[in-house]
FIPATOR-828590 format. One record per residue: x, y, z of N, C-alpha, C in turn; residue in one letter. Coordinates in steps of 0.1 Angstrom, whole numbers, plus 2048, in hexadecimal, padded with zeros to 3 digits. Layout:
BEGIN
 n_xx n_yy n_zz ca_xx ca_yy ca_zz c_xx c_yy c_zz aa
    X    Y    Z     X     Y     Z    X    Y    Z  A
...
//
This chain:
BEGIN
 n_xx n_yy n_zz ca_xx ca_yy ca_zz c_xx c_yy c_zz aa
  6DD  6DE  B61   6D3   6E7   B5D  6D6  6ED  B4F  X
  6CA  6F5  B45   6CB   6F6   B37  6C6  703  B37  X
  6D0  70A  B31   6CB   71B   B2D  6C8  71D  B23  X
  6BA  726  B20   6B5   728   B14  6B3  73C  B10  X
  6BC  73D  B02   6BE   746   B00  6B7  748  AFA  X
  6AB  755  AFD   6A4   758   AF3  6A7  762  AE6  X
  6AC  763  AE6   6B3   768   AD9  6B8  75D  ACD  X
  6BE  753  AD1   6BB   747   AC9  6B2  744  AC7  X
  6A6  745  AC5   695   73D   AC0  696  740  AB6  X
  690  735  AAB   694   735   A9F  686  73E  A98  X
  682  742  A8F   674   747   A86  668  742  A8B  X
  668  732  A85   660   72C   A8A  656  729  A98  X
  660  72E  AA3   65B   72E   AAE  660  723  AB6  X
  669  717  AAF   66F   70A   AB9  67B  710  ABF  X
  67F  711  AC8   68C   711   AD5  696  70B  ACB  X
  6A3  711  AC6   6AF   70D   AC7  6B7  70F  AD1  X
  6C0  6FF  AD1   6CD   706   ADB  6D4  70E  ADE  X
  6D6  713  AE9   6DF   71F   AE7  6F0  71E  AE3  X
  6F6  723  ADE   6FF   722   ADB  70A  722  AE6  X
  707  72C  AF4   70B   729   B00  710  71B  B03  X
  715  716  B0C   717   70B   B13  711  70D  B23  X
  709  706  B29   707   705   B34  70D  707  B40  X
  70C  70E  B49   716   710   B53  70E  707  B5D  X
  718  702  B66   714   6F8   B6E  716  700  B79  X
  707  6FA  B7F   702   707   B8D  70F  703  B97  X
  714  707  BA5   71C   707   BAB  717  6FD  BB6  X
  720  6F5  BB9   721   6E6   BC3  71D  6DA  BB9  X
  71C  6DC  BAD   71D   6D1   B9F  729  6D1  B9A  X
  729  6C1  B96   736   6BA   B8F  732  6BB  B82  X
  73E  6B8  B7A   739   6B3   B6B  732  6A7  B69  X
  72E  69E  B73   729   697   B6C  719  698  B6B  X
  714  6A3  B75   704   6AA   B75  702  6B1  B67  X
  70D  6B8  B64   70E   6BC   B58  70E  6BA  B4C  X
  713  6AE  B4B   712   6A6   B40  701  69B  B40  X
  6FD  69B  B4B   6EC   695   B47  6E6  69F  B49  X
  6E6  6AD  B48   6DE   6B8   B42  6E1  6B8  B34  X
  6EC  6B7  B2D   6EA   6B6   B1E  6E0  6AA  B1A  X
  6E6  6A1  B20   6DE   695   B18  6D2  695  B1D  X
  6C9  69C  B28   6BB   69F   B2B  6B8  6A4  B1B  X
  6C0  6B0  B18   6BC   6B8   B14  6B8  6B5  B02  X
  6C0  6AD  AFE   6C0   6A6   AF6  6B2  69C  AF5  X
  6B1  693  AFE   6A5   68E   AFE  69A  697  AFE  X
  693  69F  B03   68C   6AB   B03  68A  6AE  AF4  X
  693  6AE  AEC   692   6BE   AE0  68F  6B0  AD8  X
  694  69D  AD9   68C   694   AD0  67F  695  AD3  X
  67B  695  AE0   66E   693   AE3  663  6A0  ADA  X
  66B  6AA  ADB   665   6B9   AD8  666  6B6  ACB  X
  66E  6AD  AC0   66C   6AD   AB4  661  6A5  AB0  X
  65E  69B  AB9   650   693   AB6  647  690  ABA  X
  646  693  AC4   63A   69A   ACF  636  6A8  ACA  X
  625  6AA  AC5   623   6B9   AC7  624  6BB  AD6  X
  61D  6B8  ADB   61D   6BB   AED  62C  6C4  AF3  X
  636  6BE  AE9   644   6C3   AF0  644  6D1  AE5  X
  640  6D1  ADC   642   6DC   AD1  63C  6E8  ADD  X
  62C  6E3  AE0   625   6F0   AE4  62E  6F4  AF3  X
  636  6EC  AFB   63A   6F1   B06  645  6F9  B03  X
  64E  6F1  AF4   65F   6FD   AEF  655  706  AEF  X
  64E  706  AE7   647   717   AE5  641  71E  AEB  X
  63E  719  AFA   63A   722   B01  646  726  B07  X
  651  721  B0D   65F   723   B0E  663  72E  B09  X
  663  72C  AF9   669   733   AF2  660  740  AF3  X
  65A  744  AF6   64E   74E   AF7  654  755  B06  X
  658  749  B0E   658   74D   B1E  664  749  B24  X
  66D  74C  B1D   679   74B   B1E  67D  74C  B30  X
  688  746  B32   68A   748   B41  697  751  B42  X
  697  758  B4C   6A1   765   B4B  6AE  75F  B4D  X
  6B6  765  B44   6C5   761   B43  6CD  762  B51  X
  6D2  756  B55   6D8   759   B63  6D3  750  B6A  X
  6C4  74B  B68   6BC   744   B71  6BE  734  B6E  X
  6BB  72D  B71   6BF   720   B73  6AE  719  B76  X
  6AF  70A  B6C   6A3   707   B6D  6A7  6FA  B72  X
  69E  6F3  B7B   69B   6E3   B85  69F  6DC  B78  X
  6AB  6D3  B77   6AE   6CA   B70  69F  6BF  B6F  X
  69A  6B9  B78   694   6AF   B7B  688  6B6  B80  X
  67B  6B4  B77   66E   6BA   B7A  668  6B5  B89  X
  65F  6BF  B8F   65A   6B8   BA0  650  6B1  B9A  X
  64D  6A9  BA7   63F   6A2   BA4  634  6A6  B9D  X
  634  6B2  BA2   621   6BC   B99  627  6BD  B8C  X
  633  6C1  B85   636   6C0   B79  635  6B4  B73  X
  63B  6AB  B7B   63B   69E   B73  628  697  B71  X
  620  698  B7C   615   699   B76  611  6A0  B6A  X
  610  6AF  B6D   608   6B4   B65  60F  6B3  B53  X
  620  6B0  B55   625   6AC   B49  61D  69C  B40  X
  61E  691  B4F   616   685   B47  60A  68A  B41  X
  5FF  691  B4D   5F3   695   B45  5F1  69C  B38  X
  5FA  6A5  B36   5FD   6A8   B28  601  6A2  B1F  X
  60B  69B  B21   60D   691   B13  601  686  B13  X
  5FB  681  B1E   5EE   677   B1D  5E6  67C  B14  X
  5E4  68D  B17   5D7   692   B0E  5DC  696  B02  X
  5E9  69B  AFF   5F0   69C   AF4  5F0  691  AEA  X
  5F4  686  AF2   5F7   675   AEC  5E8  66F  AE6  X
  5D9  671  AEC   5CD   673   AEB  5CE  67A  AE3  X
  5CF  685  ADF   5C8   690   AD3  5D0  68D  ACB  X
  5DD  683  ACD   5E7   685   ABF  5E3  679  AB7  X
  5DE  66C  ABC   5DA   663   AB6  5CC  665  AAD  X
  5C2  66A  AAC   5BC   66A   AA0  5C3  678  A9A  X
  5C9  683  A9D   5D0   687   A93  5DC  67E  A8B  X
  5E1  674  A8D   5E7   66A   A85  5DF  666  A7C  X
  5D5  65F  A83   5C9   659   A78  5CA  660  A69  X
  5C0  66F  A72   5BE   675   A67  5C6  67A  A5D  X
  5D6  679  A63   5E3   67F   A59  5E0  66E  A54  X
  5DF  667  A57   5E1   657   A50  5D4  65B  A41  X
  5CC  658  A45   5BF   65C   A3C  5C2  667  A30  X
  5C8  674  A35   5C7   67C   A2C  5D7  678  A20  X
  5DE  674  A28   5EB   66A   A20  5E8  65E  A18  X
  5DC  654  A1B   5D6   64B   A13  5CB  655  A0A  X
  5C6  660  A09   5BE   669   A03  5C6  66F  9F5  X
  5CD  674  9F7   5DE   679   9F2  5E3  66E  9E9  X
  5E5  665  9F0   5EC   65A   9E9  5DD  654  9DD  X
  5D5  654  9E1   5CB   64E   9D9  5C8  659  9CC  X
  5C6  664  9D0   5C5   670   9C2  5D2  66E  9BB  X
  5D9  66E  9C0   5E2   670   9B7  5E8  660  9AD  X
  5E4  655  9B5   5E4   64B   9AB  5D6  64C  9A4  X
  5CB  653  9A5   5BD   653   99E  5C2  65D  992  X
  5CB  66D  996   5D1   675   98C  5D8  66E  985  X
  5E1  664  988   5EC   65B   97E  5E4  657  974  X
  5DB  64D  979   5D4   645   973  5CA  64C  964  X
  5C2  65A  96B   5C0   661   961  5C8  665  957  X
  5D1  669  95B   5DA   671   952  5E0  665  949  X
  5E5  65B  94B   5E8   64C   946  5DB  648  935  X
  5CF  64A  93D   5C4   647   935  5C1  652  928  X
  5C5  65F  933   5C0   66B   926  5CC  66B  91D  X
  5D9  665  922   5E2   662   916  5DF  65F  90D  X
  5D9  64F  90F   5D8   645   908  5CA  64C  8FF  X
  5C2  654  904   5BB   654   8F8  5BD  660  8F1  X
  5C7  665  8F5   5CA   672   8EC  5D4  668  8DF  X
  5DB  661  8E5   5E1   65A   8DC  5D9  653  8CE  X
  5CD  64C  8D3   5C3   649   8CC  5BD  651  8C3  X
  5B8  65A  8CB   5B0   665   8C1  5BC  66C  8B9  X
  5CC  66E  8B9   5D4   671   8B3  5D3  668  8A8  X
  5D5  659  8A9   5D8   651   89E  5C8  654  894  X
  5BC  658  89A   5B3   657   893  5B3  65D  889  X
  5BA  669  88D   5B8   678   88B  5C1  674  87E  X
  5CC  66C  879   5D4   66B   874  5D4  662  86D  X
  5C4  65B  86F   5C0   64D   862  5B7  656  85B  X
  5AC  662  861   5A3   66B   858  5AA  670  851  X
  5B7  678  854   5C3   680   852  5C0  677  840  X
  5C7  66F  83F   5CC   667   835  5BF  663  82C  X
  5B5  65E  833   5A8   65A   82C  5A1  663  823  X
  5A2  673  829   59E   681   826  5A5  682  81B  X
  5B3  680  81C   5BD   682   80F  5BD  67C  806  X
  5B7  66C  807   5B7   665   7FD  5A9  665  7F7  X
  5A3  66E  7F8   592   66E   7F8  595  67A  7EE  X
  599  685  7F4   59D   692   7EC  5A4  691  7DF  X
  5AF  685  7DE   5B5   680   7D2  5AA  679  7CA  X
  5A2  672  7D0   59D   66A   7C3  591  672  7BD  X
  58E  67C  7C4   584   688   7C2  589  690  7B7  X
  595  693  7BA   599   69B   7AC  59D  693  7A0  X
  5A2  689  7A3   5A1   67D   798  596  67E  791  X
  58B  67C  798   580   678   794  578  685  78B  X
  57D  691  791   576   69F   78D  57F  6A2  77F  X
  58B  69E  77D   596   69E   771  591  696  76B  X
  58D  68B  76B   587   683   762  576  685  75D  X
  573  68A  764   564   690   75E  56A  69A  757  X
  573  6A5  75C   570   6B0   753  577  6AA  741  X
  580  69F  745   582   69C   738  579  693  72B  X
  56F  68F  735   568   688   730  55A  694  72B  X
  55D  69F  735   551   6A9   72F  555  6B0  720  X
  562  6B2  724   56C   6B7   71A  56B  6AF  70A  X
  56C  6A0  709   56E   697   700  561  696  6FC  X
  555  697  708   549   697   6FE  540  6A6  6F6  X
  549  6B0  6FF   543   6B6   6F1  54B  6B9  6E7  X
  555  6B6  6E9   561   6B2   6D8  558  6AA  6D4  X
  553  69F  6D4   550   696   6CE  543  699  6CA  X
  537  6A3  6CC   52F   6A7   6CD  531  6B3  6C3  X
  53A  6BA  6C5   53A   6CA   6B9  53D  6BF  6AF  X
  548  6B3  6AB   54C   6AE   69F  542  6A5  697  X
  532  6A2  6A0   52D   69A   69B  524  6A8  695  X
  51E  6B2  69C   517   6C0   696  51D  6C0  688  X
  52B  6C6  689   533   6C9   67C  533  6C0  674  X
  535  6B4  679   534   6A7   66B  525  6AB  666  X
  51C  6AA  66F   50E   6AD   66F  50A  6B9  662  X
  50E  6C2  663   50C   6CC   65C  511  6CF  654  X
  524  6C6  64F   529   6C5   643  51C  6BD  638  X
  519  6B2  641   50F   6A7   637  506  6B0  631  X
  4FD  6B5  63C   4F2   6BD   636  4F8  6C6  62F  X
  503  6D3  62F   501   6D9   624  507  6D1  617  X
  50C  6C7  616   50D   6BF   60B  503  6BC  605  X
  4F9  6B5  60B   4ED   6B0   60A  4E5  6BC  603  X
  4E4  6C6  609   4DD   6D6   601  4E8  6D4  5F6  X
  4EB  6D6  5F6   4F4   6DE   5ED  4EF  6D4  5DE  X
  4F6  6C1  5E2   4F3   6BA   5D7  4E2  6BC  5D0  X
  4D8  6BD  5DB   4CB   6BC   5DE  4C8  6CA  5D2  X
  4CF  6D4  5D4   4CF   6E3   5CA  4D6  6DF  5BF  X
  4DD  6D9  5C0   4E2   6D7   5B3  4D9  6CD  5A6  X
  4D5  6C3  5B2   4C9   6B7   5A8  4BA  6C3  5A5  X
  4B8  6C8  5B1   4AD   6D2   5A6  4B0  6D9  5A0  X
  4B8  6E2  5A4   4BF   6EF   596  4C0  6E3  589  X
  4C8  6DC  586   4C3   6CD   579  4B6  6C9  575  X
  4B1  6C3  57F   4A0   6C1   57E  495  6CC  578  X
  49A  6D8  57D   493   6E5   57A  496  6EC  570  X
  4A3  6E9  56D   4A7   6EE   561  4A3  6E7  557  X
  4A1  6DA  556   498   6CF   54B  48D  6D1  54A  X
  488  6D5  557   473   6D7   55A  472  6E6  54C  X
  47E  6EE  553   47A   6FC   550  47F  6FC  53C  X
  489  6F4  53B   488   6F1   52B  47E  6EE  528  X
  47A  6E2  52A   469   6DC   523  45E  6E3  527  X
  45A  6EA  52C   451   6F4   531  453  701  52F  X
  460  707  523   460   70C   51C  45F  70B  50E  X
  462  6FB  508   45E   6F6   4FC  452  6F6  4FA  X
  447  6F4  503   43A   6EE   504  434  6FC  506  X
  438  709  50C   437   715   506  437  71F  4FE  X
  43D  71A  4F5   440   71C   4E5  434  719  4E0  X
  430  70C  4E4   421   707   4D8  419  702  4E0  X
  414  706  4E8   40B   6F9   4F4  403  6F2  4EE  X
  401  6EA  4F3   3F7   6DB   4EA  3F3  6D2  4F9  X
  3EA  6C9  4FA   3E6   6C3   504  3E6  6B1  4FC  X
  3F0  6B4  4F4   3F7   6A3   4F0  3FD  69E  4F7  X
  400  694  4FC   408   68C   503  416  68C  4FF  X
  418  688  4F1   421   689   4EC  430  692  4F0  X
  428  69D  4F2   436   6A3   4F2  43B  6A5  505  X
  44A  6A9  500   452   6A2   511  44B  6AD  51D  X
  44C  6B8  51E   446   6BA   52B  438  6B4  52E  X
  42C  6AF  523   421   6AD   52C  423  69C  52D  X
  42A  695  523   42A   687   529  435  686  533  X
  43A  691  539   440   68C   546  439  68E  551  X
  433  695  551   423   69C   55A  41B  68F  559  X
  415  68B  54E   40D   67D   54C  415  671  559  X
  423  671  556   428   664   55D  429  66A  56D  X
  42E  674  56C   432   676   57E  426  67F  587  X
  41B  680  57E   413   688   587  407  683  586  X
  3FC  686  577   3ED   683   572  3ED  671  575  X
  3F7  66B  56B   3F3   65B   56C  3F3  656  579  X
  3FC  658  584   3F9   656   595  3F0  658  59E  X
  3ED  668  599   3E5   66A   5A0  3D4  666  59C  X
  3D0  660  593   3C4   661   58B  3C8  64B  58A  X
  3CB  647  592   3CE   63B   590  3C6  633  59C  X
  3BA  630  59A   3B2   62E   5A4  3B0  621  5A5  X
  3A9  616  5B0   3A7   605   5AD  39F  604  5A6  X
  395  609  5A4   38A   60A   597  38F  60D  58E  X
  395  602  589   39D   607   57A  395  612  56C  X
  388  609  56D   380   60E   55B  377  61A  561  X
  376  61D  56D   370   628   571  37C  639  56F  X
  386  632  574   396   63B   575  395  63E  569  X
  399  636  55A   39A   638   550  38F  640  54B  X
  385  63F  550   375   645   549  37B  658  54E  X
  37F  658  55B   382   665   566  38E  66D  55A  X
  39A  667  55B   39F   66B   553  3A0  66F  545  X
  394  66B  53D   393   671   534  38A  67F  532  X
  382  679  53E   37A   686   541  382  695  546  X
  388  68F  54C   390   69C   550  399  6A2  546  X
  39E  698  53B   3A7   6A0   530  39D  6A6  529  X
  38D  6A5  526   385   6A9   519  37F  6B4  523  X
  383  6B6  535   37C   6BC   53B  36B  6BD  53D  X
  369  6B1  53B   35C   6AF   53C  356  6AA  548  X
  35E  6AB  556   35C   6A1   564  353  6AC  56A  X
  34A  6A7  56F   343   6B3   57C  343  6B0  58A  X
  349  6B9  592   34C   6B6   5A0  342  6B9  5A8  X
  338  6B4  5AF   32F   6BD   5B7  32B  6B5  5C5  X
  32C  6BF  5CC   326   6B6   5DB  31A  6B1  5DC  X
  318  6A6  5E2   30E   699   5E6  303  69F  5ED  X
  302  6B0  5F4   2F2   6AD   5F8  2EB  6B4  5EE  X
  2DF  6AF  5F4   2D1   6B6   5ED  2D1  6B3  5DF  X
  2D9  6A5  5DC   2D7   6A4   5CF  2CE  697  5C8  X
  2C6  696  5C1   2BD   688   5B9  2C4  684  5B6  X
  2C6  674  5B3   2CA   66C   5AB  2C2  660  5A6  X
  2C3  65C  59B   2BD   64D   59D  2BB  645  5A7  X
  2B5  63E  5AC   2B1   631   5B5  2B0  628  5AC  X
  2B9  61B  5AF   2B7   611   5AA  2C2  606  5AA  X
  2BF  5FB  5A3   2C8   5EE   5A8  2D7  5F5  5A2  X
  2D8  5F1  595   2DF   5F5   58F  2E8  604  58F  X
  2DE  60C  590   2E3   617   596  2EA  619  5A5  X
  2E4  614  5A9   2EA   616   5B6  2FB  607  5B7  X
  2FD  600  5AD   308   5FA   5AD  313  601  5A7  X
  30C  60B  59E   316   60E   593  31D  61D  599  X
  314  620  5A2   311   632   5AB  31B  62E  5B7  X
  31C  621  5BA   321   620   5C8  31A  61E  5D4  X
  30E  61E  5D3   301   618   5DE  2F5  620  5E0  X
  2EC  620  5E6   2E0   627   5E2  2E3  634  5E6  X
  2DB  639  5D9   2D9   64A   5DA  2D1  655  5E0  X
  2CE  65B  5E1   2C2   668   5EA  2C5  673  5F2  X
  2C0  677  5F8   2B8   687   5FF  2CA  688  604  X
  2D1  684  605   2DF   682   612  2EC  689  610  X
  2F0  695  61B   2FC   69B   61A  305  693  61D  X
  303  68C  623   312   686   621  30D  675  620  X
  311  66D  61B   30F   65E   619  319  656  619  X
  316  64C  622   322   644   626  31E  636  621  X
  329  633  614   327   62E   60F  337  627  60A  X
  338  61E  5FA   348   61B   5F6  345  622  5EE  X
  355  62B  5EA   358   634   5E2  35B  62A  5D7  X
  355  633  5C8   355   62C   5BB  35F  62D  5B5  X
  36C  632  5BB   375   632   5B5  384  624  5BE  X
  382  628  5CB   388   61C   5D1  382  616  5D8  X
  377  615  5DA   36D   608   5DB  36D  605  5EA  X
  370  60C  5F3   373   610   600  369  619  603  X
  360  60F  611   357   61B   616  35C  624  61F  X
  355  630  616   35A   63C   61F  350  642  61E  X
  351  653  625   34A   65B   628  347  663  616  X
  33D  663  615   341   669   604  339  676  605  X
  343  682  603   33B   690   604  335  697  5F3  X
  340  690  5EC   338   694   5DF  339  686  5D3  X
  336  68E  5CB   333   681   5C0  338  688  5B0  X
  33A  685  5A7   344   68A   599  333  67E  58E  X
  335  688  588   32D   683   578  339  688  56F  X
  334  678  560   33E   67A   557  338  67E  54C  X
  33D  68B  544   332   694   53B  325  691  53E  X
  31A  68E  532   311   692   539  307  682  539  X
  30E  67A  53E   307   66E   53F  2FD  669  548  X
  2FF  675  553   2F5   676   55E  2F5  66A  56A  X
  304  662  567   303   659   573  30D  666  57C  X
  309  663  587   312   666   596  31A  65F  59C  X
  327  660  59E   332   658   5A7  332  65E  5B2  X
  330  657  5C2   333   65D   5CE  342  65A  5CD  X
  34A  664  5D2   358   662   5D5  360  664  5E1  X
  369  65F  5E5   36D   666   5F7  374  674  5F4  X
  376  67B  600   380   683   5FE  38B  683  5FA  X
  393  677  5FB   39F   673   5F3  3A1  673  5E4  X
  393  670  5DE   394   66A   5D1  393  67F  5CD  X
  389  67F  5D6   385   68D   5CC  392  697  5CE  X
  39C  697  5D1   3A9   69E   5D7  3AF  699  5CD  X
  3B0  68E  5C7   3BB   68D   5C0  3B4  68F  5B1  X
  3A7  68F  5AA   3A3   695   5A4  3A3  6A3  5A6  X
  39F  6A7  5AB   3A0   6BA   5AF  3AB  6BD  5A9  X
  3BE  6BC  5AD   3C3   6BA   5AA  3C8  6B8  59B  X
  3C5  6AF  59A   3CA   6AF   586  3BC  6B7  582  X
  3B4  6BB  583   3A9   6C3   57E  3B0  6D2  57F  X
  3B6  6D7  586   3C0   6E2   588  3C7  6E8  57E  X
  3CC  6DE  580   3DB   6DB   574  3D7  6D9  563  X
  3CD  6D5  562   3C7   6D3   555  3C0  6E0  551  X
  3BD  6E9  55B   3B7   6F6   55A  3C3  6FF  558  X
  3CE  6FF  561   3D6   706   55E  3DD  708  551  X
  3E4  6FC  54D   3E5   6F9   53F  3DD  6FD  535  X
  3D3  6FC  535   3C9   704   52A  3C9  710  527  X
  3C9  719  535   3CB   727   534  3D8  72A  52C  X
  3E0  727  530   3EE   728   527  3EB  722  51C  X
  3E3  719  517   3E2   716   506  3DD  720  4FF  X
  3D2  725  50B   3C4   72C   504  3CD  73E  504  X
  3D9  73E  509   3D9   74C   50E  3D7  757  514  X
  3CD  752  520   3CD   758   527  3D5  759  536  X
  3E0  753  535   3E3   758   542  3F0  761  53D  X
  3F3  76A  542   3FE   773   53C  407  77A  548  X
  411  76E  547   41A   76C   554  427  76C  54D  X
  434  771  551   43F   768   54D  443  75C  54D  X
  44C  756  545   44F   74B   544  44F  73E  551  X
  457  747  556   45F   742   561  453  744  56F  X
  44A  74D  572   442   749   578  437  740  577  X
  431  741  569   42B   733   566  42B  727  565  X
  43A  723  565   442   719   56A  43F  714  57B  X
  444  721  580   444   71F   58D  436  71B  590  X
  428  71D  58D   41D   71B   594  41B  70F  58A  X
  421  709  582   41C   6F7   57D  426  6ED  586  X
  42F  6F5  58B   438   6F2   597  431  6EA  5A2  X
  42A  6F4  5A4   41F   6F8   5B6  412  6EB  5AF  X
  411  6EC  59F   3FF   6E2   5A2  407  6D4  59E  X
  414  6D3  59C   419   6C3   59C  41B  6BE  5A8  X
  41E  6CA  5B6   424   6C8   5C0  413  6C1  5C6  X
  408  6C8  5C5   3FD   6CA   5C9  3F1  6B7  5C7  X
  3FB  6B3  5B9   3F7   6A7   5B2  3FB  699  5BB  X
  40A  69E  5BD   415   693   5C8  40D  694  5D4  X
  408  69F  5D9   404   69B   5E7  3F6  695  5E8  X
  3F1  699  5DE   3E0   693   5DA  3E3  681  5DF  X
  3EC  67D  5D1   3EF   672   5CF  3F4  66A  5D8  X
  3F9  673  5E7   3FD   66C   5F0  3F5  66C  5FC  X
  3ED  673  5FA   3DB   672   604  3DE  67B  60B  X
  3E5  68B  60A   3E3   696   60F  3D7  69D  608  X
  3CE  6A5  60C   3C2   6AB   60A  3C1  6B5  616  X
  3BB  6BD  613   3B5   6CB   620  3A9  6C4  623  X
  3A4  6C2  630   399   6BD   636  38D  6C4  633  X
  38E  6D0  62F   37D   6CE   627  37C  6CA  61F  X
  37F  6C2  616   37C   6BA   60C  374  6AF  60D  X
//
């Protein structure tokens, strides 16, 4: 028989052995004794893997048997039944709890190779997206280099063009004031020659050719501009205007002759007409003709364009001007009456180059 000390039960609630040794009830040998240990032994394996034997230690151990008392080595019949019936139903309830410890152990085992597997994968793409991270890394930097490369080289190229740009201004502006400068220097000469002979010819005025200020007037101003394709008509104009005998008058409301001859010699038929479009008798070019010129008092009429009569007007000006200064009447200083034969030479050039004011 096996004594159970309740004071040995461990935390848990399973029966440990007692540290006692068994006393062997009286009219027993040792050898009854010795297959109560090894009962006993068998029991506490069964009790380690059997729940069924767990829940009986612990009721045991709950209901301990009183010290002194002695328990039936060898269970009776009703024990031994109602023990098979318990482990039957124990052995029955224990088998799908195996299952299900099986299942939740294949459950377990499966997450955690499914966790491996993740964690394996999210390596591998952290690795990936590391190496990415470390080709942009480099691409970014070589991008940023050739950026400032490229931004140093504009600004030097902004740089070199406007050096190149202020030195073409300054070359620019060296020229020109050279250019004035020489440009003042050829007139201050020129002017100073005009303003000698147009003080000689001040001294005595005369309307000779002969002498040097007006035959330089004849070549660079009167003979150009009074130089017309109708040659013997130009010459006829020209004389008229040195004896001052030309009359300038506008084309309406005026009579003329009608006739063959007349009207060849006039420039085309004559009559009642403000304006007549016709060829000018001077360059022989039909134009619009607003007035017409008689030579003293011969009584023919020349239609002429605006052009012709502009560059006539013109030396008609200047031939007037000149006079007054012969005659004495204009009483200016030297040097400003210079300056205004200045202004009717300047007045001659542009005649001669088909500038005119449009009402003409």
């Amino acid at each position: 028989m096996l004594s159970l000390d309740p004071g040995t039960a461990s935390q848990s609630g399973r029966p440990e052995r007692s540290c006692k040794q068994p006393r062997s009830p009286p009219g027993k040998d040792a050898k009854g004794h010795t297959r109560a240990v090894q009962l006993w032994d068998t029991v506490e394996r069964e009790h380690r893997s059997d729940p069924c034997s767990q829940v009986s230690f612990e009721e045991e151990s709950q209901n301990p048997p009183t010290v002194g008392h002695w328990k039936p080595l060898m269970p009776s019949k009703g024990d031994k039944e109602e023990a098979e019936s318990g482990c039957q139903d124990a052995g029955g309830v224990h088998e799908p709890q195996s299952t299900e410890q099986l299942n939740m152990s294949r459950l377990r085992s499966s997450s955690v190779e499914i966790r491996e597997k993740g964690s394996e994968f999210l390596r591998d793409e952290l690795h990936k997206a590391q190496k990415e991270l470390k080709l942009k890394d480099k691409e970014c930097e070589r991008l940023s280099k050739v950026r400032e490369q490229l931004e140093q080289e504009l600004e030097e190229l902004t740089a070199s063009l406007f050096e190149e740009a202020h030195k073409m201004v300054r070359e620019a502006n060296t020229k020109q004031a050279a250019a004035e400068k020489q440009l003042r220097e050829a007139r201050g000469k020129v002017d100073s020659i005009l303003f000698a002979e147009f003080q000689a010819w001040k001294e005595s005025p005369t309307l000779d050719k002969s002498c040097s200020f007006l035959d330089r007037i004849y070549r660079e101003d009167i003979g150009p501009c009074l130089d017309f394709p109708k040659q013997e008509l130009s010459e006829l104009v020209r004389e008229a205007v040195e004896q001052n005998t030309l009359t300038i008058e506008p084309a309406a409301s005026q009579t003329v002759p009608v006739g063959r001859v007349a009207a060849e010699e006039c420039g085309g038929p004559n009559g009642f007409r403000s304006q007549i479009v016709t060829k000018c008798a001077l360059s022989g070019l039909p134009r619009t003709c607003k007035h017409r010129i008689m030579l003293g008092d011969s009584g023919n009429y020349y239609y002429i364009s605006p052009s012709c009569r502009a560059r006539i007007t013109a030396v008609c000006n200047f031939f007037t001007y000149i006079r007054y200064i012969q005659q004495g009447l204009v009483r200016q200083d030297v040097e400003l009456m210079f300056w205004e034969v200045t202004r009717l030479r300047r007045e001659m050039s542009l005649a001669k180059l088909g500038f005119y004011p449009s009402e003409m």
